[in-house]
C-alpha positions in Angstrom: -53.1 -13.3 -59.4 -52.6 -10.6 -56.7 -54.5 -8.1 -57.8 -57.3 -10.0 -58.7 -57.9 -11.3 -55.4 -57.2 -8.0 -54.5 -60.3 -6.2 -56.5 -62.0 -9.4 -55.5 -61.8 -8.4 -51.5 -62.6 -4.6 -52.6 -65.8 -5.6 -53.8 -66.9 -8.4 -51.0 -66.3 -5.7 -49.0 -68.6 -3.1 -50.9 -71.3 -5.5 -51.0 -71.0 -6.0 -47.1 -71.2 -2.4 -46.5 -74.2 -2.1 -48.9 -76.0 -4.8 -47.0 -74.9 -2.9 -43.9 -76.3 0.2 -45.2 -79.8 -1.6 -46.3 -80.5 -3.1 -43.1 -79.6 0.4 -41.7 -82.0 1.8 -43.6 -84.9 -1.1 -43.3 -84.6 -0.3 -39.5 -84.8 3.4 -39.8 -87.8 3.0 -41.9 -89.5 0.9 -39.5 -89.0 3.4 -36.6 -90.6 6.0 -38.4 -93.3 4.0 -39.5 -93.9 2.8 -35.6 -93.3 6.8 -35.1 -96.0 7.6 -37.7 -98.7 5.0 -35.9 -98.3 6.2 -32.8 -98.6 9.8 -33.9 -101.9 8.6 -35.7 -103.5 6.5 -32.7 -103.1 9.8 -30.9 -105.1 12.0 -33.0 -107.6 9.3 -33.2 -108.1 9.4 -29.3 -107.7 13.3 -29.3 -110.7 13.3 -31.9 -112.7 10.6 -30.2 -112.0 12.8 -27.1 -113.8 16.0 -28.7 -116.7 13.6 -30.2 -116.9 12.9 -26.2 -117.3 16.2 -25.4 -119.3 17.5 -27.4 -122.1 14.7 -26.9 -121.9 15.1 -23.0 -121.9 18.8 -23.8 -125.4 18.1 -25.7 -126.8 16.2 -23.2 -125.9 18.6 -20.4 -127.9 21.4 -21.9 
């Protein structure tokens, strides 16, 4: 019966890391995706800034 509990431990233990590792991931993913929405808000303003411009530039003229 040893080395059944044994090889039972082994692999409670290799599905703790994997949840370990998924949660690792999850979190990772989310960063980049909160990474990826910022980067997109700011070329939103950056265009919105240009469509500024150039309609102040049109009505300076």
């Amino acid at each position: 019966m040893g080395m059944k509990d044994k090889f039972q431990d082994q692999g409670e233990q290799y599905q703790q890391q994997g949840r370990e590792r998924a949660q690792e991931g999850r979190e990772k993913a989310g960063q980049r995706s909160s990474q990826q929405r910022e980067r997109g808000r700011q070329d939103i303003d950056e265009v919105q800034d240009d469509m500024d411009d150039r309609l102040n530039q049109d009505y300076d003229r």
